[in-house]
C-alpha positions as CSV (number, residue, x, y, z in Angstrom):
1,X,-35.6,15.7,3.4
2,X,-33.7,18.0,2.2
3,X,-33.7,19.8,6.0
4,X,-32.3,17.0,7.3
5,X,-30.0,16.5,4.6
6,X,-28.3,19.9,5.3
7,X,-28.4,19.0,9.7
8,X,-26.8,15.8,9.1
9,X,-24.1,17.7,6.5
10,X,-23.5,20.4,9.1
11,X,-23.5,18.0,12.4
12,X,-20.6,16.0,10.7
13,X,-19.1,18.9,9.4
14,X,-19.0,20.3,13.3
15,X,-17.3,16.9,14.2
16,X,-14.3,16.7,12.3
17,X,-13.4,20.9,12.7
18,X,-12.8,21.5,16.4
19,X,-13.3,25.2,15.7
20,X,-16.6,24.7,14.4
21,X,-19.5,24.9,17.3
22,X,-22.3,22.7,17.5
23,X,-25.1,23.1,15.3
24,X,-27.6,25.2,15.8
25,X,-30.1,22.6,15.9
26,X,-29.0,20.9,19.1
27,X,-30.3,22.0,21.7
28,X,-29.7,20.5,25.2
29,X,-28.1,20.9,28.8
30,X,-24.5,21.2,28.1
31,X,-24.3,20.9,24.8
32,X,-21.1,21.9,24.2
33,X,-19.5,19.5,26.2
34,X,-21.7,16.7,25.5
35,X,-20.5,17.4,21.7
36,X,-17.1,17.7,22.9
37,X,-17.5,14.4,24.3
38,X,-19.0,12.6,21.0
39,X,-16.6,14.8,18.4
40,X,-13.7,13.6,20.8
41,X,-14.9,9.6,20.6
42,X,-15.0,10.2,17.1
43,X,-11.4,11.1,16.6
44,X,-10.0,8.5,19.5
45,X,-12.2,5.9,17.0
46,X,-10.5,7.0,13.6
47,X,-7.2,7.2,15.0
48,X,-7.4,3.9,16.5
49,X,-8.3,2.6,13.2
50,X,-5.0,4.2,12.1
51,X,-2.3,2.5,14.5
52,X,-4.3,-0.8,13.7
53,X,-3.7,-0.3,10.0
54,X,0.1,0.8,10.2
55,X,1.8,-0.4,13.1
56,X,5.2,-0.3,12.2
57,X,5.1,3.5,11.4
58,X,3.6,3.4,15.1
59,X,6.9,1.8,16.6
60,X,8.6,3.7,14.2
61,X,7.9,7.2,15.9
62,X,6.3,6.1,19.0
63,X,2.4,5.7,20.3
64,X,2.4,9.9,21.6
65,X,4.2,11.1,18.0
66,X,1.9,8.6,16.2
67,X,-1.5,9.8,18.2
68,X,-0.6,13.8,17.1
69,X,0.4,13.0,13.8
70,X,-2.8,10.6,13.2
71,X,-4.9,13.2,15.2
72,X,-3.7,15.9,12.4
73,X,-5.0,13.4,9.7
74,X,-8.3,13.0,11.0
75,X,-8.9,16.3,11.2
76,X,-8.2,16.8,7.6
77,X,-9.2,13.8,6.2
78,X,-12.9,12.4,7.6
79,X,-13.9,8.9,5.9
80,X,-15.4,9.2,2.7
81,X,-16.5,5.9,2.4
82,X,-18.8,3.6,5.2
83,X,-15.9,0.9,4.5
84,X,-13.3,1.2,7.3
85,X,-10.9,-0.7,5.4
86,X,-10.2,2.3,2.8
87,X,-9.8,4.8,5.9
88,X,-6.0,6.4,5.9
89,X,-5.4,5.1,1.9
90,X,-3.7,8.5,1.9
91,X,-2.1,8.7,5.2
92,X,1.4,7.7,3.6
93,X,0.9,10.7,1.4
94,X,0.3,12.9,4.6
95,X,2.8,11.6,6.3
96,X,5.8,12.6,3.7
97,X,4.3,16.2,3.8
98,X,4.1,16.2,7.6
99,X,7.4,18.3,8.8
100,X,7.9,17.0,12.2
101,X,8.1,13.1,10.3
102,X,10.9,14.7,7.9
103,X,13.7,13.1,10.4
104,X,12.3,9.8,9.5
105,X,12.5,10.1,5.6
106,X,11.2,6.7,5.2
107,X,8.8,6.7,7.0
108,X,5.7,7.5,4.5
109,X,7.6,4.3,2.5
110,X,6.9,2.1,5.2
111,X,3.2,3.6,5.4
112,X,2.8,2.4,1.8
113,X,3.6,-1.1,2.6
114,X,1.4,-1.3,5.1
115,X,-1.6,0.0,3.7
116,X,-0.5,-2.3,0.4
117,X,-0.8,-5.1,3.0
118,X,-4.4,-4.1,3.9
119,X,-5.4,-3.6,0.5
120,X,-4.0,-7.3,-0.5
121,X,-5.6,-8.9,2.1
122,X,-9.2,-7.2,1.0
123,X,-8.6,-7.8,-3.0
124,X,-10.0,-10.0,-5.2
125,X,-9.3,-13.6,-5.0
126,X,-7.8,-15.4,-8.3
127,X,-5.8,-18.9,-8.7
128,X,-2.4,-18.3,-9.4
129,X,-0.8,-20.2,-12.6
130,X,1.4,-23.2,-11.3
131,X,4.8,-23.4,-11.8
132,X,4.5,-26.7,-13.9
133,X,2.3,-24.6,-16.6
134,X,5.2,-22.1,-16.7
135,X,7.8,-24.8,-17.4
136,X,5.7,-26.1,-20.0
137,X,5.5,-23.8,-22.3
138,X,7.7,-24.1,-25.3
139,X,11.1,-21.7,-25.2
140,X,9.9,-19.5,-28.1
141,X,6.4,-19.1,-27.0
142,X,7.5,-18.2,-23.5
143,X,9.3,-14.8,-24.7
144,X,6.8,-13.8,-26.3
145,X,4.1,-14.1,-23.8
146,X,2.1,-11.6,-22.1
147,X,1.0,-12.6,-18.4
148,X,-2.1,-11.3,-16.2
149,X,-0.7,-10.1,-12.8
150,X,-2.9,-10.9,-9.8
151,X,-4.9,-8.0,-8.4
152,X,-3.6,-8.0,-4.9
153,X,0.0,-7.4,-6.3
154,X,1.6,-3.7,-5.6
155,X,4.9,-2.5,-5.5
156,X,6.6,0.1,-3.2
157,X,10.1,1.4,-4.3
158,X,12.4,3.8,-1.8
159,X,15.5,5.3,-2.1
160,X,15.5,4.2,1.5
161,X,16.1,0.5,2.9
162,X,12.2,-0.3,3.4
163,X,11.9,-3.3,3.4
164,X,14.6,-4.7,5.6
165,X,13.1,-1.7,7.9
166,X,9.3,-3.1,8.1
167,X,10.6,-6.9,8.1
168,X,12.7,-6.3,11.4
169,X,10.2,-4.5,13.0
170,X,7.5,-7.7,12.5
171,X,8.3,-9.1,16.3
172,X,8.1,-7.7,19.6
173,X,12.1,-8.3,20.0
174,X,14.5,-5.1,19.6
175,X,15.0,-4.1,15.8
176,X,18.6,-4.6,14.7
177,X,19.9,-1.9,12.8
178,X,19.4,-2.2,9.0
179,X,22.6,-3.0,6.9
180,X,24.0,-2.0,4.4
181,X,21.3,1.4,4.2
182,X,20.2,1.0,0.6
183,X,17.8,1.3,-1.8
184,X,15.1,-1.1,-1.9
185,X,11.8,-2.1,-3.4
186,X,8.9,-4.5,-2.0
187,X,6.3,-6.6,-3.8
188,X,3.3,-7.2,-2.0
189,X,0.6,-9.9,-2.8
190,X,-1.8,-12.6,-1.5
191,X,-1.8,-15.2,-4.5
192,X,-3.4,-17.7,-1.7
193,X,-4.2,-16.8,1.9
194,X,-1.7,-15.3,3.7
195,X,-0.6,-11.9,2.2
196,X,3.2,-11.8,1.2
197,X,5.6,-9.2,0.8
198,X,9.3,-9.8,-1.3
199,X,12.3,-7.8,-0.9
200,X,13.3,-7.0,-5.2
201,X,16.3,-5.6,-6.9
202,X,15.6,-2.4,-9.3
203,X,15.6,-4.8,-12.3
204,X,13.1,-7.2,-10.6
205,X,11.0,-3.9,-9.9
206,X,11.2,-3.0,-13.4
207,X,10.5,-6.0,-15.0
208,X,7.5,-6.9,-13.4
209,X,6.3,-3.0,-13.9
210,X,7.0,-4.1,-17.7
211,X,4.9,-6.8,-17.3
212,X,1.6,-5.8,-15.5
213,X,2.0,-2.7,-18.5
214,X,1.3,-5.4,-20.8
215,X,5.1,-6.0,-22.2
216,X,6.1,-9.7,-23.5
217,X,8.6,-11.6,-21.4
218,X,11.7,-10.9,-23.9
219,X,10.4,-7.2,-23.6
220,X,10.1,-6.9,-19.9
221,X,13.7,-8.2,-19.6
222,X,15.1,-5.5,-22.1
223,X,13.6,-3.0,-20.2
224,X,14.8,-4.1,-16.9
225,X,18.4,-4.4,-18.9
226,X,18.4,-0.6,-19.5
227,X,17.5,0.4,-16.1
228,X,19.7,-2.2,-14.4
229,X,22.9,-3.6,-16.1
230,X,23.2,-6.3,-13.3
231,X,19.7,-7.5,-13.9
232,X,19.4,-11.5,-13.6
233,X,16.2,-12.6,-15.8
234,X,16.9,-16.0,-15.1
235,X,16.4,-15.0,-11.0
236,X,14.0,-12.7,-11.9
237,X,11.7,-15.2,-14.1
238,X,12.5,-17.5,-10.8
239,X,11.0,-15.0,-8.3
240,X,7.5,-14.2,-11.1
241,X,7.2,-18.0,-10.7
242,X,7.4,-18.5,-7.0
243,X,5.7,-15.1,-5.7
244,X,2.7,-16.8,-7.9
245,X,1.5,-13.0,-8.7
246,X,0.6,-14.4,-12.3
247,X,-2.8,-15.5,-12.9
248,X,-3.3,-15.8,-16.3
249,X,-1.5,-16.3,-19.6
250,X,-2.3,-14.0,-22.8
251,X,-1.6,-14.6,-26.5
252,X,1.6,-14.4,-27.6
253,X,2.5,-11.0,-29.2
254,X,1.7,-10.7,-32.8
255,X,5.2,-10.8,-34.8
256,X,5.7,-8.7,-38.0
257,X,6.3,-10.4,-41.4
258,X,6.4,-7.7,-43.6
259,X,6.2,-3.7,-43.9
């Protein structure tokens, strides 16, 4: 066992490192070349994987920069997991360290989207709370109440316009160009079905941050008040209510009567 153990460690190891030769254990007519063959299907697979995951970052750079730059990832990051859907979880973070992608300084952004978009689609399932339960709940029992987000729900924040870049790049038809070229934040989520992702201000980003950390409503709007003066909790509550990312109401925060 432990024999074959160490064959299958060292054939996969061959596959992935193109300056590794086959291993010494194979033994056939052409066997470089055959291996060449198989090592190269592998990599054509993987990276096909890749452009199906993040597509816009594909159309972003084009399919011959994408193919190299995804072609570098493979070969230093092989699956680690028999479940396709987690393969390239850190190609965003190999993208912003990749120097010929450094004219596209967004670009790794827009790789987090997408791969939050993947990750949505696969997470667990949980019924939103209905707009109707938020509205009843009595004025002082609604500021101090602590919400459970939905799992599917992820943020991305750029100093760059990303999400007005990834939304006009969802059609085949000629992207228009991106205006003004801003800062923006995305929320991502699948509260039903269909996986969802909402352009936010910096005070929407920070006071649903505040939230899914556990902070009462009147808390999560103070926060987003100090990092934002223009924050709007009355939009802000608004959007929490129709983006139906919360799934769950907690107690009300315990208030202090004495020392």
């Amino acid at each position: 066992m432990t024999n074959l153990a160490e064959a299958q460690k060292s054939f996969a190891a061959a596959l992935r490192n193109m300056s590794i030769a086959p291993p010494a254990n194979i033994r056939g007519p052409r066997t470089e070349r055959r291996f060449a063959v198989y090592r190269n299907n592998v990599a054509v697979g993987l990276i096909s994987a890749l452009a199906t995951r993040y597509p816009v970052v594909k159309r972003l750079v084009g399919d011959e920069f994408f193919r190299e730059m995804a072609r570098e990832y493979v070969a230093v990051e092989p699956p680690r997991s028999p479940i396709m859907l987690y393969y390239g979880e850190k190609f965003p973070d190999f993208i912003e360290a990749f120097e010929p992608a450094r004219p596209v300084p967004y670009l790794a952004a827009i790789a987090r989207i997408e791969m939050a978009r993947g990750l949505a689609y696969h997470a667990a399932d949980a019924q939103p709370v209905a707009a109707n339960d938020f509205t009843a709940l009595p004025p002082r029992q609604f500021a101090h109440l602590r919400v459970t987000m939905h799992p599917s729900m992820s943020m991305v924040i750029s100093p760059y316009p990303v999400y007005s870049i990834w939304s006009v790049n969802q059609s085949r038809a000629p992207a228009v160009p991106v205006s003004p070229w801003a800062a923006e934040a995305a929320l991502i989520a699948r509260p039903l079905h269909t996986v969802e992702v909402t352009k936010l201000t910096t005070g929407e980003v920070e006071f649903l941050g505040a939230l899914a950390d556990g902070h009462t409503m009147v808390e999560a709007v103070e926060i987003a008040l100090d990092e934002a003066t223009d924050f709007d909790a009355s939009q802000a509550i608004a959007l929490l209510i129709k983006a139906r990312v919360v799934v769950g109401f907690g107690r009300p925060a315990r208030r202090r009567t004495g020392n």
